[in-house]
C-alpha positions in Angstrom: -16.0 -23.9 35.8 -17.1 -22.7 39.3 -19.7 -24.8 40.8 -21.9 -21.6 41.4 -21.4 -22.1 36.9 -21.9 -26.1 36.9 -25.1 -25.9 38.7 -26.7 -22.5 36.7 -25.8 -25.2 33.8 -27.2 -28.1 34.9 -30.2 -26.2 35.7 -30.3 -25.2 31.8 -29.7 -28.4 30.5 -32.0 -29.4 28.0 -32.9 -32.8 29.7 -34.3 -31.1 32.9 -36.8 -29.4 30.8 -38.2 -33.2 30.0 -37.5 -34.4 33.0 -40.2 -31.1 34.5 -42.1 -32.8 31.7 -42.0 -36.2 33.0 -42.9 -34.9 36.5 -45.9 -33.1 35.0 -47.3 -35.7 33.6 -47.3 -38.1 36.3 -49.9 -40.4 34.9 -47.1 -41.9 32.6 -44.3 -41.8 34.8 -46.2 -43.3 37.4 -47.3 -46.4 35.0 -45.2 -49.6 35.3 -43.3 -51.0 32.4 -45.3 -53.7 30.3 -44.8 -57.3 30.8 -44.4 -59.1 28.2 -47.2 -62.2 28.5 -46.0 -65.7 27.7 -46.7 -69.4 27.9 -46.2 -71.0 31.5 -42.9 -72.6 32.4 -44.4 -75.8 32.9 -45.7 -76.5 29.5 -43.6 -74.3 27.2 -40.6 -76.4 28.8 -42.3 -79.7 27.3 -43.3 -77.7 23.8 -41.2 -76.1 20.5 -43.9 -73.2 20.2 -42.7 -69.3 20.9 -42.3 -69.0 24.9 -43.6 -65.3 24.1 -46.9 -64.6 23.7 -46.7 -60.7 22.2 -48.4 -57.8 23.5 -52.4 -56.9 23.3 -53.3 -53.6 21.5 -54.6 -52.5 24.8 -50.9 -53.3 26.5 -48.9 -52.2 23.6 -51.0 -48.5 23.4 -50.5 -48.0 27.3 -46.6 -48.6 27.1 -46.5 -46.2 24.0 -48.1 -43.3 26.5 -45.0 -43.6 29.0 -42.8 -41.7 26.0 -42.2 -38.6 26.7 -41.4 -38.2 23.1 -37.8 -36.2 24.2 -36.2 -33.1 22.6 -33.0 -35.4 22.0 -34.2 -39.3 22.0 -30.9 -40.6 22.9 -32.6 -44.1 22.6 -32.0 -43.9 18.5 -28.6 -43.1 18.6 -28.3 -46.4 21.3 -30.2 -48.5 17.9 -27.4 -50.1 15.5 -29.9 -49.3 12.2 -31.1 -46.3 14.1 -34.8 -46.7 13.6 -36.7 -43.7 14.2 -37.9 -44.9 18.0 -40.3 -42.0 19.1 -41.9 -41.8 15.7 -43.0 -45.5 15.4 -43.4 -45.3 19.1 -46.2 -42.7 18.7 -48.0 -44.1 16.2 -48.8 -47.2 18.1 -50.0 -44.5 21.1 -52.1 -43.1 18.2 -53.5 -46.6 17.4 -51.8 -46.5 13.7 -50.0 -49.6 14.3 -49.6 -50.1 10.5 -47.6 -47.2 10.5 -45.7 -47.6 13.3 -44.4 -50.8 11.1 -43.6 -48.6 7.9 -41.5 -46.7 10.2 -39.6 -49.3 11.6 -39.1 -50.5 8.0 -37.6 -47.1 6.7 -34.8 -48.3 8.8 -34.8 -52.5 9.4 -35.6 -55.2 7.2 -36.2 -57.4 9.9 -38.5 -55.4 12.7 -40.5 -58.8 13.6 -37.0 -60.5 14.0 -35.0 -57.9 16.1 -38.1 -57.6 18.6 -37.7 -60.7 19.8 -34.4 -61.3 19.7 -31.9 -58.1 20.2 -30.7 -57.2 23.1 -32.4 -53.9 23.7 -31.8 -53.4 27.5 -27.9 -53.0 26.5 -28.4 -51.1 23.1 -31.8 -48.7 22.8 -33.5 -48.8 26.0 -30.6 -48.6 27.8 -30.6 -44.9 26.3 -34.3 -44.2 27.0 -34.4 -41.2 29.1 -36.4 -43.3 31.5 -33.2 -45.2 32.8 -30.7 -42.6 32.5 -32.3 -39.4 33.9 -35.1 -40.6 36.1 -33.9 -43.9 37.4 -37.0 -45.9 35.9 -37.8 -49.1 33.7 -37.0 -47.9 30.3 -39.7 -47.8 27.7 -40.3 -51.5 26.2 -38.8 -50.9 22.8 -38.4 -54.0 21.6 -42.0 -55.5 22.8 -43.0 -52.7 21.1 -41.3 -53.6 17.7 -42.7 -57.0 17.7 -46.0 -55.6 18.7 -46.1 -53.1 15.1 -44.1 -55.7 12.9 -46.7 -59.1 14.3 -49.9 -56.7 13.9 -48.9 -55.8 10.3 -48.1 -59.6 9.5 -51.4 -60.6 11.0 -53.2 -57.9 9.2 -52.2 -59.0 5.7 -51.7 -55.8 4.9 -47.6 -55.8 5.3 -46.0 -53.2 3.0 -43.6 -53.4 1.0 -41.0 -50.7 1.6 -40.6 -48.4 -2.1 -37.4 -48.9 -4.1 -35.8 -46.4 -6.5 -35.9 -46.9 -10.1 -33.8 -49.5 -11.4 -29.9 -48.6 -11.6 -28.6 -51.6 -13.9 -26.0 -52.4 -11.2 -25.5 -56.0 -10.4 -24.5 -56.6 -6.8 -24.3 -60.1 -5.2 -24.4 -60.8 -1.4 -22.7 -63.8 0.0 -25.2 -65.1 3.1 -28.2 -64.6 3.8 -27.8 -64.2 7.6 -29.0 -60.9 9.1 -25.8 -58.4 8.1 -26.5 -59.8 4.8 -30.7 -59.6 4.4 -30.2 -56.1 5.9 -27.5 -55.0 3.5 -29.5 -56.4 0.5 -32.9 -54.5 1.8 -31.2 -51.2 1.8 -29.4 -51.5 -1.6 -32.9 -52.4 -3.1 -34.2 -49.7 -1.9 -31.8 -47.6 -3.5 -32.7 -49.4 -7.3 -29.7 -51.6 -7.4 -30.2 -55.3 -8.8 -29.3 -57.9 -5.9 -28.5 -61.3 -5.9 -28.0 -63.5 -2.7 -26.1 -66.3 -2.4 -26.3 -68.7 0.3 -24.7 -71.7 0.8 -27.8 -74.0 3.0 -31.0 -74.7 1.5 -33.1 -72.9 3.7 -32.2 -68.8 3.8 -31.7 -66.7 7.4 -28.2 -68.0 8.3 -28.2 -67.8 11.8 -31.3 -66.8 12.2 -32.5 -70.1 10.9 -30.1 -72.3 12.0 -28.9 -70.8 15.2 -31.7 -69.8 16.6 -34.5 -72.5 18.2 -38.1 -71.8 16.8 -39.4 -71.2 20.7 -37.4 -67.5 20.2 -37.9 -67.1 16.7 -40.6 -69.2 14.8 -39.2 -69.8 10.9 -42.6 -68.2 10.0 -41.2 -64.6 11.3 -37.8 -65.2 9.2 -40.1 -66.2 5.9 -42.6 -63.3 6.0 -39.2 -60.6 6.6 -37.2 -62.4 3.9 -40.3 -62.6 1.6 -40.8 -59.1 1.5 -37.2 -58.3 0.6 -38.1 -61.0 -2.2 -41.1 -58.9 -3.4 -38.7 -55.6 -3.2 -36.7 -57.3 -5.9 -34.1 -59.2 -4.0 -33.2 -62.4 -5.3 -31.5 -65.8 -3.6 -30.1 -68.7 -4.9 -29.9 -70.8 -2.1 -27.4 -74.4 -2.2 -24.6 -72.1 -3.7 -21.1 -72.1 -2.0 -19.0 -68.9 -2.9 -15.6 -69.7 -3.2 -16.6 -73.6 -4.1 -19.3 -73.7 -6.6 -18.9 -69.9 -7.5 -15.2 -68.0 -7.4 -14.6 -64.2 -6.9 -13.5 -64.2 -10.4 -17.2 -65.9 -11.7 -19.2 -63.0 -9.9 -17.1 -60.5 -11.8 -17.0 -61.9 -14.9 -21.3 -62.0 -14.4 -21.1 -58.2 -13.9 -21.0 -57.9 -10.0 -19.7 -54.1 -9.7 -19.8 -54.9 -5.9 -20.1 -57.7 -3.6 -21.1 -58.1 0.1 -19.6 -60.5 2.6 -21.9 -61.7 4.8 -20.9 -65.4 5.3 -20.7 -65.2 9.5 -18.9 -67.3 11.7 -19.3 -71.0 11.8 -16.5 -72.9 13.5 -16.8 -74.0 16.4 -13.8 -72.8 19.2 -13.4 -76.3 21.5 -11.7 -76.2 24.9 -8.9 -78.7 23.9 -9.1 -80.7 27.1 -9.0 -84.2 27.6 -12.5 -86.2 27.0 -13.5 -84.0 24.2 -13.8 -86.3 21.2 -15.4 -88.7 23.4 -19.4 -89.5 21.9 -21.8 -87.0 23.1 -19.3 -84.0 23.0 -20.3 -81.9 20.6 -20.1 -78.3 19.3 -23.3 -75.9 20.3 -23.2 -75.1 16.2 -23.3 -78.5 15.2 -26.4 -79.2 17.5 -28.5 -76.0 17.2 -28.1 -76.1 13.2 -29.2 -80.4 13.1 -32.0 -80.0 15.2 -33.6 -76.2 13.6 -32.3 -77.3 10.2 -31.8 -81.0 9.6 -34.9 -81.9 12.1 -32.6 -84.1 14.3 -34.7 -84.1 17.3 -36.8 -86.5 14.9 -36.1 -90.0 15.7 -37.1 -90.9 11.7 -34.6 -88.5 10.7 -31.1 -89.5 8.5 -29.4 -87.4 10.9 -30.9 -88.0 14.1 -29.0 -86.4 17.3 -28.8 -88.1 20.9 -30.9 -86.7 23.9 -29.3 -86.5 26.6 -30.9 -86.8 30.3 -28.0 -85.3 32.0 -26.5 -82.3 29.5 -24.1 -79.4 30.0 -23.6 -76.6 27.9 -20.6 -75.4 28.4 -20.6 -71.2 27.9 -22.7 -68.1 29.2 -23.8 -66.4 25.9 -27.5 -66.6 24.1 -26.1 -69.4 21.9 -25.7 -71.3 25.3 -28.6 -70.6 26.5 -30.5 -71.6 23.4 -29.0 -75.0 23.1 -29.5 -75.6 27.1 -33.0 -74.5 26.5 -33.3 -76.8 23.7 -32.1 -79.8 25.7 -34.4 -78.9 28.5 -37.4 -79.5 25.3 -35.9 -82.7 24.6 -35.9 -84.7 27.2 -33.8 -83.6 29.4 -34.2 -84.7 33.3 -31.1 -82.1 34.1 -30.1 -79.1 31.4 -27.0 -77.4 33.0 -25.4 -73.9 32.1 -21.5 -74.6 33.1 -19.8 -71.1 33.4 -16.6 -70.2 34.3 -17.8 -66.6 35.7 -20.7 -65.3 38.1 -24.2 -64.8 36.6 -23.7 -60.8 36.7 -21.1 -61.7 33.7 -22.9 -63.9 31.3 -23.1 -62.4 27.8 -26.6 -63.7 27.4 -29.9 -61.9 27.1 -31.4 -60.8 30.8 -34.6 -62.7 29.4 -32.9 -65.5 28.2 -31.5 -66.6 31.7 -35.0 -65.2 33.6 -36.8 -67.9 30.6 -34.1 -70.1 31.6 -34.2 -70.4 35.4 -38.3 -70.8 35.1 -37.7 -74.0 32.4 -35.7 -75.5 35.4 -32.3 -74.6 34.2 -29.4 -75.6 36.9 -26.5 -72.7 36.4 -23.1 -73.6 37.3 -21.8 -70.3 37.6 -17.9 -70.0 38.7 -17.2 -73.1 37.2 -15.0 -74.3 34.7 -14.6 -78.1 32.9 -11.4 -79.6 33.3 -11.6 -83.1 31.5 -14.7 -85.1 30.6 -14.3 -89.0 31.5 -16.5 -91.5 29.3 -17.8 -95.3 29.8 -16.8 -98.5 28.6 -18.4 -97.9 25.4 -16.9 -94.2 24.6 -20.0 -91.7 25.4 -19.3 -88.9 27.8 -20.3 -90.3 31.7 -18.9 -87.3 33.7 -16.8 -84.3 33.4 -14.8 -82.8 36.0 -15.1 -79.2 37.0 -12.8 -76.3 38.8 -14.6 -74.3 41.1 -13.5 -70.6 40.2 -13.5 -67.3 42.1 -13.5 -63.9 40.1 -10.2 -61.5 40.2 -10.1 -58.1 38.8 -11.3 -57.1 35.3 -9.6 -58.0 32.6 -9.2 -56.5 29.0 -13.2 -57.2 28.2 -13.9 -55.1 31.4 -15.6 -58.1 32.7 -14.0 -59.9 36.4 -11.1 -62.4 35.5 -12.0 -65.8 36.4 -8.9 -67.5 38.8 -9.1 -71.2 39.9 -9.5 -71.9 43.2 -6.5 -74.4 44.2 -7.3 -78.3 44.9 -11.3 -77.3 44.6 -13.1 -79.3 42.0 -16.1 -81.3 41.5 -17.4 -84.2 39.4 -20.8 -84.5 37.9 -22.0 -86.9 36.2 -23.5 -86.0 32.4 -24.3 -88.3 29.2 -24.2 -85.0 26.7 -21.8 -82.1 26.6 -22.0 -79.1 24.2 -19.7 -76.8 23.5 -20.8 -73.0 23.7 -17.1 -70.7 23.7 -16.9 -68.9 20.7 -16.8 -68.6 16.6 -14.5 -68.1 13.8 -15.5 -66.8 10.4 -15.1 -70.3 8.2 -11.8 -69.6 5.8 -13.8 -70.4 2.7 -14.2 -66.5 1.9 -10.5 -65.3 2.8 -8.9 -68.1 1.3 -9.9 -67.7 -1.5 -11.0 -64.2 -2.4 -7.4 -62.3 -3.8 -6.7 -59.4 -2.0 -8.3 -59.5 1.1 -6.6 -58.3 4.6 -6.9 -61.2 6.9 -6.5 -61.0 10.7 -5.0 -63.5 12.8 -8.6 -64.3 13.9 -9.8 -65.1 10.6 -11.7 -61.7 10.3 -11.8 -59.6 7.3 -10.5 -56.3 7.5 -12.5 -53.5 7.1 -12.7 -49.5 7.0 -15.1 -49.4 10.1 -16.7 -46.1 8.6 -17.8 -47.5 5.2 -17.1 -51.6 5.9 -14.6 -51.6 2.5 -11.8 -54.8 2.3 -9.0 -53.8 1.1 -10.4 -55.1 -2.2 -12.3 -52.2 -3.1 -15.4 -53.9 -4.8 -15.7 -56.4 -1.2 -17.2 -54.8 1.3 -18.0 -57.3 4.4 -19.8 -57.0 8.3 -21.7 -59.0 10.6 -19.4 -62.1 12.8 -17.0 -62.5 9.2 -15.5 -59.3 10.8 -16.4 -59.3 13.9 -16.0 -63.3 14.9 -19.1 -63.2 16.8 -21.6 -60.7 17.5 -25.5 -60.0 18.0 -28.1 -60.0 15.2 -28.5 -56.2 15.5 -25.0 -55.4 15.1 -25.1 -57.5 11.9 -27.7 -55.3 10.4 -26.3 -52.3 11.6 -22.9 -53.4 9.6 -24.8 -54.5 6.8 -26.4 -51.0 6.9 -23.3 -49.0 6.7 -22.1 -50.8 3.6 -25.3 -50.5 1.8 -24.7 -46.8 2.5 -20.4 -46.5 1.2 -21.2 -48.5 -1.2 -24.2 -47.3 -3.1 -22.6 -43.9 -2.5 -19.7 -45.0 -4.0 -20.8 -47.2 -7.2 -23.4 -44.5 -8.4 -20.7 -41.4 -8.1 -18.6 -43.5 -10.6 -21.8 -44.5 -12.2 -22.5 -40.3 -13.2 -19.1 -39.9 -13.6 
């Protein structure tokens, strides 16, 4: 192509007819991304309740003029569950809030959840035509979610999304995490008769016990689960699959197909010295005994130890909720140990902006060597390499390299461990047939999440070893999809 023929092109393109659009309309380009309001640092770091605050009608309306409402709204193909993100978006700039909510639940069965806690500004808004043609701050999707899923809650008037006529097939779901809620809302939609099985006594999965109440309040996980409940789901919580109930007891009850959902929840460890010294612990262990087993209660049976001095060692948003959490407890000094720069932590933008106003000290380019403990056994200090970043490795992210002969001590009396998941082997151990990788993932067809077994389809972390909320749902999504296709072409067959 000549470039006299690129730029006739690129003055054809169909984005530079929005973009004349935009310009026209300089009243919403002109306006500055909402803020999202929230508690001050001071007090929310001494408090359990939600750090943020929501949007007024009033905020919520003016963000909904900046859309542009585009010919090709890039932003939905950017969503996992590809929600509709102009349509819902509009109706809260035409004040029918209630349904901008029914939109968002054509295409998520936990709206309310995912605005507080995906990360939008890599997934949707980093599509918005705001950011990628006009250099701007994209449109506030996700405080726009929360805004349409919390006014419907608070309305009492949530609706409950329609289902198909009953189909008579049975289908059971194992977890009740977010691949597996979502998965379970789209098949009852599509008349099919689901069970869920999860293994705790409180349902969410990690949405329960991963994540602290000051980013997702239970209330939020009860109202999205209780709907599904009303659409015809049904749970049976305290039931381990592949322990109390086998592969071969869900067939023999009629399953016709079964979704894996079960996560990832063993803990990765360094394996350095000092690590089963007291007050070492996994980030899993301590996230799921304080939001599930109320540890931070000193009248609890399991009662965990606050630290004054803690490190989390990891940069992702399960780091940052348990450093976050520490900081709540007590803690005189909540530290972020990371082995990279700040530019490379996996974690939420928010979560580390949230984090640095709590009073979090970040340890960037640092990585623990050994922890050291007292006379008595409990962690005293830990020793640290000071690191420098190389070039990017496989992830595409800088390689951390030591820096010879530099290291540091400091001195902590709590350590917990934040780098990485596996799936727990219950499920491929004991399900026949399965492909296993050396990760402890279940293979799948990406396309329609089938095992190998051909009734097992299976997403979220139990294939991916460790992933965000959204991309759970978006798994759980596709399966709902292959495999109602698939069950009710045999079913007319």
């Amino acid at each position: 192509m000549s470039s006299q023929e690129y730029l006739k092109a690129e003055r054809s393109a169909p984005w530079r007819e929005e973009l004349r659009k935009a310009i026209k309309n300089k009243e919403r380009t002109s306006m500055t991304r909402v803020e999202m309001n929230s508690q001050d640092p001071e007090v929310r770091s001494r408090n359990y309740e939600e750090v943020n605050l929501g949007l007024t009608a009033e905020q919520a309306i003016a963000e909904a003029h900046r859309c542009i409402d585009c010919v090709n709204p890039t932003c939905i193909s950017g969503c996992p569950v590809e929600i509709n993100i102009p349509k819902f978006i509009k109706n809260i700039e035409r004040n029918e809030f209630l349904e901008a909510a029914k939109v968002l639940k054509e295409a998520s069965a936990l709206p309310a959840v995912c605005g507080r806690v995906c990360p939008q500004e890599r997934q949707c808004e980093s599509q918005c035509f705001y950011v990628q043609k006009l250099n701007k701050p994209a449109i506030a999707i996700g405080h726009l979610e929360r805004f349409a899923a919390d006014f419907e809650r608070e309305s009492g008037n949530i609706a409950i999304p329609e289902t198909d006529p009953a189909n008579g097939i049975k289908i059971a779901v194992i977890g009740s995490g977010p691949s597996g809620l979502s998965f379970a809302g789209d098949m009852a939609k599509k008349g099919f008769d689901v069970t869920v099985y999860e293994a705790l006594h409180e349902l969410g999965g990690v949405l329960r016990y991963g994540i602290p109440e000051f980013r997702l309040p239970n209330e939020i996980v009860d109202t999205e689960i209780d709907v599904l409940a009303k659409m015809g789901v049904k749970f049976m919580t305290n039931c381990i699959i592949g322990k109390t109930i086998l592969h071969e007891d869900l067939l023999a009850e009629g399953y016709q197909g079964i979704f894996v959902g079960s996560g990832a929840g063993l803990p990765h460890f360094m394996h350095i010295p000092g690590e089963n010294l007291n007050g070492v612990m996994s980030c899993n262990e301590y996230l799921t005994r304080i939001n599930l087993m109320d540890a931070a209660n000193p009248e609890s049976d399991t009662p965990v130890y606050m630290g004054k001095k803690v490190a989390v060692i990891g940069g992702g948003n399960t780091a940052m909720d348990a450093v976050r959490t520490a900081r709540r407890l007590g803690a005189e000094k909540a530290m972020i140990v990371y082995r990279r720069s700040e530019e490379e932590m996996p974690a939420r933008l928010e979560e580390i902006h949230h984090g640095k106003e709590e009073g979090i000290v970040f340890l960037t380019l640092h990585n623990p060597l050994k922890y050291e403990g007292d006379e008595r056994g409990r962690v005293q200090r830990m020793l640290l390499q000071r690191m420098e970043l190389g070039e990017p490795d496989s992830s595409g992210r800088k390689r951390p390299i030591a820096i010879e002969g530099d290291t540091v001590w400091v001195e902590v009396d709590q350590v917990i461990v934040s780098v990485g998941v596996s799936p727990n082997p219950l499920i491929p151990a004991t399900f026949p047939g399965l492909e296993i990788t050396d990760r402890g993932t279940i293979v799948v067809n990406s396309d329609t999440m089938q095992s190998a077994q051909h009734e097992i389809y299976a997403g979220g972390d139990i294939v991916r070893g460790g992933a965000t909320v959204i991309l759970a749902m978006g798994d759980g999504r596709k399966a709902a999809k292959a495999m109602a296709e698939d069950l009710l072409s045999k079913s007319r067959a």
